[in-house]
C-alpha positions in Angstrom: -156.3 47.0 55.3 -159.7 46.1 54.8 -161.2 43.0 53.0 -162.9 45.1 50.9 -160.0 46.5 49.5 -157.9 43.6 49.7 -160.0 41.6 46.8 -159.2 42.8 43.9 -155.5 43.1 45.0 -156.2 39.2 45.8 -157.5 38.4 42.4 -154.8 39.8 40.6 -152.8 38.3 42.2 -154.8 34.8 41.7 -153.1 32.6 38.6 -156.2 31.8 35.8 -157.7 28.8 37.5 -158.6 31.2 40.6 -160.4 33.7 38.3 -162.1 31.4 36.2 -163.6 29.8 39.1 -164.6 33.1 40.5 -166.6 33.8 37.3 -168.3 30.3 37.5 -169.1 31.1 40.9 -170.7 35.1 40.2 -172.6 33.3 37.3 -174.0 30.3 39.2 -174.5 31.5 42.8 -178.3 32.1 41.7 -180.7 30.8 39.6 -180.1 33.5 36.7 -178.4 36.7 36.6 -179.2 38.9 33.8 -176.6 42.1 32.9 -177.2 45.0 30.4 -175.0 44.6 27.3 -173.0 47.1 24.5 -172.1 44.6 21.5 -169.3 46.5 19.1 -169.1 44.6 15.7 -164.9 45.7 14.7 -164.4 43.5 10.9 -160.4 43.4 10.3 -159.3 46.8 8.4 -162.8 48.1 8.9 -164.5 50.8 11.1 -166.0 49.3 14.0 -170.8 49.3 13.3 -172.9 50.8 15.2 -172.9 49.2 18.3 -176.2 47.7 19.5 -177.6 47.3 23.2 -179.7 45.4 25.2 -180.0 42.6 28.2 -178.8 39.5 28.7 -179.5 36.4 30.6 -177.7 33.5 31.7 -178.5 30.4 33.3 -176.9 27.1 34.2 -175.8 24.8 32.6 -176.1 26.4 28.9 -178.3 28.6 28.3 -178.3 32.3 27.0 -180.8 34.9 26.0 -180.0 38.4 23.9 -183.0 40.6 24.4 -181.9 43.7 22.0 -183.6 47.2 22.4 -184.6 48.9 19.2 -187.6 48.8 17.1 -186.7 45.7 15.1 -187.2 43.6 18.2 -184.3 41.3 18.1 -183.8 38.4 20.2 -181.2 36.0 20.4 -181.5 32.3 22.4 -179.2 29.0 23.0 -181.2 26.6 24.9 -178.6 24.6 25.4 -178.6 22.4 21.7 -180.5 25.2 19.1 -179.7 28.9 18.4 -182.6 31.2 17.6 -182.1 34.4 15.9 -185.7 35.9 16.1 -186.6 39.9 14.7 -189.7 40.9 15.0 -189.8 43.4 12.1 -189.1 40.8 9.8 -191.4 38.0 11.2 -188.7 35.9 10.8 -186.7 33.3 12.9 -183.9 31.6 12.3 -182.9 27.9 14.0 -179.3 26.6 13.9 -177.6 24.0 15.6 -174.0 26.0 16.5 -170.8 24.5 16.3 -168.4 24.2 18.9 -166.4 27.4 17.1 -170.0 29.1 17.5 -170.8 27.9 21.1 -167.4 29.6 22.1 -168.4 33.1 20.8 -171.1 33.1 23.7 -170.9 34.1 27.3 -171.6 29.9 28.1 -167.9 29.6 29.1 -168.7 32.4 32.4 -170.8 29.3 33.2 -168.1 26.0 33.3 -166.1 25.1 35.4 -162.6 26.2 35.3 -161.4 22.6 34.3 -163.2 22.6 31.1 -161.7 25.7 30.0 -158.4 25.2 30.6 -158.9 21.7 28.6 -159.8 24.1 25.6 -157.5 27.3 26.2 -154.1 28.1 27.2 -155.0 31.1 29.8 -152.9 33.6 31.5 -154.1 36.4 33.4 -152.5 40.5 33.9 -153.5 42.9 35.7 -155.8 45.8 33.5 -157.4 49.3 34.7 -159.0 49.8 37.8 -158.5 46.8 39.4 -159.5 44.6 37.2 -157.8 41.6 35.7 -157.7 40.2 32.1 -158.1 36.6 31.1 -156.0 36.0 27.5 -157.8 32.6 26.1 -156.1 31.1 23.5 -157.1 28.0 22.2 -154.9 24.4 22.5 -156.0 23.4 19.0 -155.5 26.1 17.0 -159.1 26.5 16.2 -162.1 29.2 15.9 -162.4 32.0 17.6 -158.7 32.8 17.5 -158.7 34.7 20.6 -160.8 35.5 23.6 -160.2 37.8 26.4 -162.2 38.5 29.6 -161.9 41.6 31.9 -163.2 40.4 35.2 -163.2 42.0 38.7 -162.7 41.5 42.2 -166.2 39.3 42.4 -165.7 37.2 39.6 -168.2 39.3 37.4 -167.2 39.4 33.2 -166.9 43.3 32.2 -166.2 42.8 28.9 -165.7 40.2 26.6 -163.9 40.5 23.3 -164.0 37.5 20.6 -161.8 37.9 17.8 -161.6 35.1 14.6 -159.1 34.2 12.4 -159.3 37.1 9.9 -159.2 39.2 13.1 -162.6 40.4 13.0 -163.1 41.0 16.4 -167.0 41.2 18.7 -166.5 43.0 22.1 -169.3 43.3 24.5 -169.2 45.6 27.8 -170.9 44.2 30.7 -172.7 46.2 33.5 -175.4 46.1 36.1 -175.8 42.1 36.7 -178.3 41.4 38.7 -179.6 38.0 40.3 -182.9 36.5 39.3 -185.2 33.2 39.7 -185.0 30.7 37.5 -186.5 31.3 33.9 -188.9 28.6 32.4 -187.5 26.9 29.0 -189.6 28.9 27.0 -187.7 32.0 27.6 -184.6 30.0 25.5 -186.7 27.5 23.1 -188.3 31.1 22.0 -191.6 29.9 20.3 -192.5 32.7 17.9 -195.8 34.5 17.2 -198.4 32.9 14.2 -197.2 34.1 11.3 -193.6 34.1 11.8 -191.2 32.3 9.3 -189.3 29.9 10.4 -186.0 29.0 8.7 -183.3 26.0 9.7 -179.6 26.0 9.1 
């Protein structure tokens, strides 16, 4: 049989630690690597919004860029310490510190080591469609998000993510068409906003 199709019958077979590292390593073996997105919204007992598209970047250690399409031009960065929420229909941005709870609900964990996470999350893996496997992340300490699970294939790369809270509301992005890039320069994460724009702290 061919190596080709032996992977993903490897993986599969791999227990959590395996596919965890295989993420870290699709998500660090280049400078960047930057994947188009679908984010579904589902609150508990509610339909699921309209689901909104767009790119996003990674890059090690902790850092995360949203670039949404549509004509509100919405952005979303984590340099690594501030969140920036930026639209640029509204000439406003908004600056937060996140909380550990709000870190968690970002791709940044595609990016650590397998270690860390298992620290944080009880993880077991089972095999899913095609080939792929799913990661079920539940979290040691009882604490926010409630849930997370990762779809991942045969090279380690996240197809969807799915982040569901305590009251069950539940974020699921699909992930396609990751790509490697350079490095990006801080800006693209610090996100310094045109004159004019108001700025607003949490």
């Amino acid at each position: 049989m061919r190596l080709a199709l032996l992977l993903p019958l490897l993986l599969a077979a791999a227990d959590p630690a395996s596919v965890l590292a295989a993420v870290r390593k699709a998500y660090t073996a280049s400078p960047s690597s930057t994947s188009k997105f679908v984010e579904t919204y589902a609150p508990a007992g509610f339909p699921a919004a309209t689901p909104e598209e767009g790119r996003v970047t990674l890059q090690a250690p902790d850092q995360v860029r949203f670039d949404y399409d549509g004509p509100e031009g919405k952005l979303f960065t984590f340099d690594g310490k501030a969140a920036r929420q930026y639209v640029a229909a509204d000439k406003q941005m908004i600056v937060k510190t996140l909380r550990p709870e709000d870190r968690e609900k970002l791709p940044l964990l595609f990016l650590e080591s397998p270690e860390a996470v298992l620290r944080r999350y009880t993880v077991t893996a089972a095999d899913a469609e095609s080939r792929l496997v799913e990661l079920t992340l539940n979290p040691k300490a009882g604490s926010e998000p409630s849930r997370i699970l990762l779809t991942v294939d045969a090279s380690g790369e996240v197809k969807r993510l799915v982040v569901v809270d305590a009251a069950g509301n539940r974020t699921t992005f699909a992930f396609s068409g990751k790509a490697a890039g350079e490095r990006r320069p801080a800006s693209d994460f610090t996100l310094k906003p045109p004159a004019g724009t108001k700025v607003l702290t949490d």
